[in-house]
N, C-alpha and C positions, 0 to 999 in steps of 0.2 A: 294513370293515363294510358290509352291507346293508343292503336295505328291512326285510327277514325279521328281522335283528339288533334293529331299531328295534322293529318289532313284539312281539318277546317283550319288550323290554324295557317297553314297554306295560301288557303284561299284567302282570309282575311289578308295577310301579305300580300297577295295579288292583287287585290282588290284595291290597297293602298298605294300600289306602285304608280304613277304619277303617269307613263305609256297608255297605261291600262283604263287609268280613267279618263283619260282624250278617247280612247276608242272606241272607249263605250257611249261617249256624252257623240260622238261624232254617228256612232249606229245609231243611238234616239232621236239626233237630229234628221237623220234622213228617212227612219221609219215616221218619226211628226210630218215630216215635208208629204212624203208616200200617204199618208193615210188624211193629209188636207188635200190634197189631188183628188184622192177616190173624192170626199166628201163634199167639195165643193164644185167639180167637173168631173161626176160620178161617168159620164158619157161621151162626156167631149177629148179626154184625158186620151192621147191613143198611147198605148203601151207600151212604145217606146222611151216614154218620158220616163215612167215608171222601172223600167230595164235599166236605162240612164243613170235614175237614180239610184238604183238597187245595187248597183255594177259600181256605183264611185263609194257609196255608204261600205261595200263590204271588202273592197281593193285598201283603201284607206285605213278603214277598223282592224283589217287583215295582216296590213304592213304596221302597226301599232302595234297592237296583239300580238302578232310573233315576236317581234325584239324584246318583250317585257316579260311573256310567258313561256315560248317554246326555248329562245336562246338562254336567257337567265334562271328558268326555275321549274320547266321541265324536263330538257335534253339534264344531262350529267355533264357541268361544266368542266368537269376535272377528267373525264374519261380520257377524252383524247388527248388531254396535253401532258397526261402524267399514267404511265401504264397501273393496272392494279396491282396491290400486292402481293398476290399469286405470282402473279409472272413475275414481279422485279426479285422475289424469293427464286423463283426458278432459275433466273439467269444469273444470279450472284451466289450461289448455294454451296459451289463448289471453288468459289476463287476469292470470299468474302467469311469472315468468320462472324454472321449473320446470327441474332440475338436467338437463342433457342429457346421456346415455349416450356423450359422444362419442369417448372414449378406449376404451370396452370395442366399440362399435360398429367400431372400426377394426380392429380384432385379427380374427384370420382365425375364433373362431366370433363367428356372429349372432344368438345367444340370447337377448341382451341385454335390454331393451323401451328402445324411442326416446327413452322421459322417466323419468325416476325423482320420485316425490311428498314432492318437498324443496326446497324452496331455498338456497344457501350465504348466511352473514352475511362475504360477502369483506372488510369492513374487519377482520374479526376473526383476526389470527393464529395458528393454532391451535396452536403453538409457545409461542406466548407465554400463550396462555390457559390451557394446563397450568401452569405454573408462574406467573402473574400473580397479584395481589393480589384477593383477595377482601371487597369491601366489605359488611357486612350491613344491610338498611333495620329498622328498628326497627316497622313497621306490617306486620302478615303480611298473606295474602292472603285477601279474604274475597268472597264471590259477591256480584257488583257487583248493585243494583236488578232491572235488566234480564234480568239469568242466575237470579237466583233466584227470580222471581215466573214464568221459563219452566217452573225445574226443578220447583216447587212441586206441582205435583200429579204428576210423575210420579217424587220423590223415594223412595218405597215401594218402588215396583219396582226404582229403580237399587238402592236397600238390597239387596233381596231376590237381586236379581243379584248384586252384590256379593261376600254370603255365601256365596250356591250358589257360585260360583266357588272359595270358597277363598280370596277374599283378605284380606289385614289391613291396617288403617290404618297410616298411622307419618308422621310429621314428615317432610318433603321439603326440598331449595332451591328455591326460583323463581325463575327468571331476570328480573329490572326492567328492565335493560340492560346492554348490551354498551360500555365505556368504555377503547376501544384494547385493553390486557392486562387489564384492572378487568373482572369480574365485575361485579354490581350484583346482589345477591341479597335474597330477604325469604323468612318462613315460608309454607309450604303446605302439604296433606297429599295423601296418596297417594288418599285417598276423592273430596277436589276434584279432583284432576285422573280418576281413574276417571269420574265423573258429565261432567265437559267434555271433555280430548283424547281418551280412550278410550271415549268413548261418544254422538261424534258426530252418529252414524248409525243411532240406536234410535230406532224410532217413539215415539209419544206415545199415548198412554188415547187407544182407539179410532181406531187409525191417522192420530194428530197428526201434525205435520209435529216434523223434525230439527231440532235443535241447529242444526245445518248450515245447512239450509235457513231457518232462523228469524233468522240476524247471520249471513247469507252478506254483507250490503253493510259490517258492522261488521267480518269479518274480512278481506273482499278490497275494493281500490278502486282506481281509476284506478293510484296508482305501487307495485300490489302487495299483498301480505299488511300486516294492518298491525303497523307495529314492539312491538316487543318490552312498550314501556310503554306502547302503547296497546290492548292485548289482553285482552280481556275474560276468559277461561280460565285455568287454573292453572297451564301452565304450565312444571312442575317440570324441574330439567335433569339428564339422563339421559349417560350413556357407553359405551362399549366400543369393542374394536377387535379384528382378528386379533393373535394370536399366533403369533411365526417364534423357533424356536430357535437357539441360536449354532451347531449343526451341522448348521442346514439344511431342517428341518421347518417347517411350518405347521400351526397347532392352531385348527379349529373348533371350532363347538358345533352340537347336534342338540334344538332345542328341544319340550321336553316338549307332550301335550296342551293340557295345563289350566294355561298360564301365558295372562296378559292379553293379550299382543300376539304374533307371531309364530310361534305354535303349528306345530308337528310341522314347523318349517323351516329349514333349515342356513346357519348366520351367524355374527356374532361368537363367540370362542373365551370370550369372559366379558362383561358388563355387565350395568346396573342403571340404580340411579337413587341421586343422590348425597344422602346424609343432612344434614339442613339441622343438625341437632347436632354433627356432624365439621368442616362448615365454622363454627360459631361459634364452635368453641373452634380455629379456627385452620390446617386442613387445608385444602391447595390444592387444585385439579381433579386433578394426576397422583396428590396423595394418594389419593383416592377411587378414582383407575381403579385405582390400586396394590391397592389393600383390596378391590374388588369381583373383580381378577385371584387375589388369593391366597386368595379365598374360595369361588371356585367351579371353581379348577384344583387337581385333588390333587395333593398331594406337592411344592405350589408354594409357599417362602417367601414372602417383603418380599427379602431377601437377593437371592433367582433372578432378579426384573427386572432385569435390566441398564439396560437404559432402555426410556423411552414417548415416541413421536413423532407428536406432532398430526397429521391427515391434516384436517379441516376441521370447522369448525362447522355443523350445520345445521340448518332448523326443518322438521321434518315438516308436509307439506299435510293429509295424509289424519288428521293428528293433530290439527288445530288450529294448527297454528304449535307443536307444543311441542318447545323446543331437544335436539340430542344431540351429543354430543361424540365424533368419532369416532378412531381411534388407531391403531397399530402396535406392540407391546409383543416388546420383543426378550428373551427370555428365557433362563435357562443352562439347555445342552442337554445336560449332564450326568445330568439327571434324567430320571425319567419320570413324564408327566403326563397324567391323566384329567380328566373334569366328575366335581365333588367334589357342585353345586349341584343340587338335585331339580327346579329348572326344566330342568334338559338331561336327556334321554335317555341320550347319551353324546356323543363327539367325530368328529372325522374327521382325520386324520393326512395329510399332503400331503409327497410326497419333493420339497422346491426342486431337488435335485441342485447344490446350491451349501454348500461348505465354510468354517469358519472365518469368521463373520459375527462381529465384533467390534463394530461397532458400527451401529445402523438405517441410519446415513447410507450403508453397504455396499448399502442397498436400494432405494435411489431413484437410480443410475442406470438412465437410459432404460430400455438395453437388459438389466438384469438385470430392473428392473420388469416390466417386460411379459413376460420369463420367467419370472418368480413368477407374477406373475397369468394368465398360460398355464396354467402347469401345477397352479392351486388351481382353473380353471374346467372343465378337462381331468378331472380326479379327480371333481369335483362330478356333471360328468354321468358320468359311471363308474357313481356309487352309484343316480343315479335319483332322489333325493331333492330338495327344492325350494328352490331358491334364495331366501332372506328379499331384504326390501328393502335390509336394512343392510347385506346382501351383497355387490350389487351398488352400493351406496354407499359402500362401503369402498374395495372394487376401484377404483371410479372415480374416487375421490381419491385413490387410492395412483398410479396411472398419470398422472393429474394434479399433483400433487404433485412427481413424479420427470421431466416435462416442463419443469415451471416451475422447477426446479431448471436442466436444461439449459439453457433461455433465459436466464435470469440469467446462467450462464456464459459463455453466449457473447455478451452483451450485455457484462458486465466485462470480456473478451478483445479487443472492438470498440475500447471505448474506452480499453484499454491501447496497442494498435496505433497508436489514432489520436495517442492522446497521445505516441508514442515518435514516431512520424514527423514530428509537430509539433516 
């Protein structure tokens, strides 16, 4: 697939959007009205009528057409309310111990960028956090004093944005803390964290200052972002990962315009945000990645996951601190699988050229890793298309990941020697 691929696909999106086809069915009707004029009162018709109509047919089609195309799936919905990565790299660089590209930086391309806008939760296992115990707090989250007497007057607008967009509210998890394999989770909604992590970086009535800029000292300080339960934001914890098949593929995703975060950009093959009603009635983290994978890969069971392998936990800069869970989902390559979910465009298909993958742990030798992750960054630029951040934060805890693997063994191999010669 192409850029070109990506673009009709676009359109057909367009095309389906529900504004889009009032505006269009409203410009047909007034060019049929316009062209029964001419044809029936070719002379009598004075051209006022014709002006009239011309002038209400493209006012109307006008004010359709822009809310469906320019605000949702032309303009960059995320620019303004959430700065880029560049910058939130540049302004935490020095006060934030900001996840460093060091593993993809070594690899023979340089495309990389020096910092990525995350930090790792290193006490947190992310093995263990998939499958760990989920604790739920009984007090949900609610806009602490301070965030809601900021958001208060420009609550309207986040609404109003909101909507335009497309989005819908829904019950979230929020992460409280992190307790070894323990979870610590409460209620949230998907709206609270729209108004705080995703929407950072939106001015205020008459060019106020940011989110951001307004508990820049509440969210960063002397040793860092601050932790988990002392964070004033909502929050919610979020997931996904690449998908590698057992005979050797790699499955991205191509994210659509008009989704909140990562638009028109090539990343995880599936993820979300984890529903706080699936974890209280009992569902782990890899439950959730399982259900957000089989829901947005066609033709993909519960059955097809072979297994999901932690690659790290981490809290987005540029988001506020809000946690994601990132992964490797080894999937039976028996089948064949597309983006099922109307947030992706489509996929991207990567040949590993490696056969018979039985199980992830096949993936994190060194030197197979770095061969994966060669040939998915190799392909990437082929297409042209933009590498997301979670892309490059996958990769680089997958490369990280399949190192610290290797150290470990050769640190148990040290001290097998030392102890046999003992």
């Amino acid at each position: 697939m192409n850029r070109v691929h990506y673009r009709i696909a676009q359109a057909r999106r367009l095309l389906a959007d529900r504004a889009v086809q009032i505006g269009l069915v409203v410009f047909g009707l007034g060019a049929a009205i316009s062209v029964l004029v001419l044809i029936y009162y070719p002379t009598a018709a004075p051209s006022t009528i014709l002006s009239v109509i011309s002038s209400a047919t493209a006012s109307f089609t006008g004010a359709y057409v822009s809310y469906a195309v320019i605000a949702r799936h032309l303009l960059g919905t995320e620019r303004d309310r959430i700065d880029p990565p560049e910058k939130v790299c540049d302004r935490y660089a020095k006060s934030v111990p900001l996840l460093r590209a060091t593993q993809l930086g070594a690899s023979e391309m340089d495309c990389s960028p020096r910092f990525l806008p995350c930090v790792t939760i290193d006490d947190a296992d992310p093995d263990e956090i998939l499958t760990g115990e989920v604790r739920i707090c009984s007090d949900p989250y609610v806009f602490p004093p301070s965030v809601d007497s900021f958001l208060e007057p420009r609550m309207e607008a986040l609404r109003n944005r909101f909507e335009t967009e497309g989005k819908f509210n829904a019950r979230k998890a929020r992460v409280e803390s992190v307790d070894g394999d323990t979870l610590i989770v409460s209620e949230t909604s998907y709206f609270r964290s729209f108004c705080t992590n995703f929407a950072p970086d939106m001015d205020g009535p008459n060019g106020g200052p940011t989110l951001r800029e307004s508990f820049e000292n509440e969210f960063v300080s002397d040793n860092g972002i601050a932790p988990l339960g002392d964070s004033l934001f909502s929050d919610h914890l979020g997931g996904g990962g690449i998908a590698v098949t057992t005979d050797g593929k790699a499955l991205l995703g191509v994210r659509a315009a008009d989704v909140t975060v990562g638009e028109r950009k090539v990343g995880h093959a599936f993820g979300g945000n984890f529903e706080f009603r699936n974890l209280l009635g009992g569902s782990s983290v890899c439950d959730e990645l399982r259900r957000e994978a089989t829901e947005e890969l066609s033709g993909l069971d519960a059955g097809d996951v072979v297994s999901l392998t932690g690659l790290g936990l981490v809290r987005r800069v540029d988001w506020l601190g809000k946690p994601d869970v990132h992964c490797l989902a080894l999937i039976d390559g028996e089948q064949s699988y597309g983006q099922a979910s109307g947030e992706f465009y489509g996929g991207v298909t990567v040949d590993l050229e490696i056969n018979d993958i039985t199980d992830t742990s096949n993936l994190f030798d060194p030197a197979t890793a770095d061969h994966c992750v060669g040939q998915i960054r190799e392909a990437i630029e082929n297409t042209s298309l933009t590498p997301s951040v979670n892309y490059h934060i996958s990769l680089e805890l997958w490369l990280r990941k399949a190192m610290d693997g290797d150290t470990r063994e050769a640190r148990r191999s040290g001290e097998h020697t030392r102890n046999t010669t003992s």
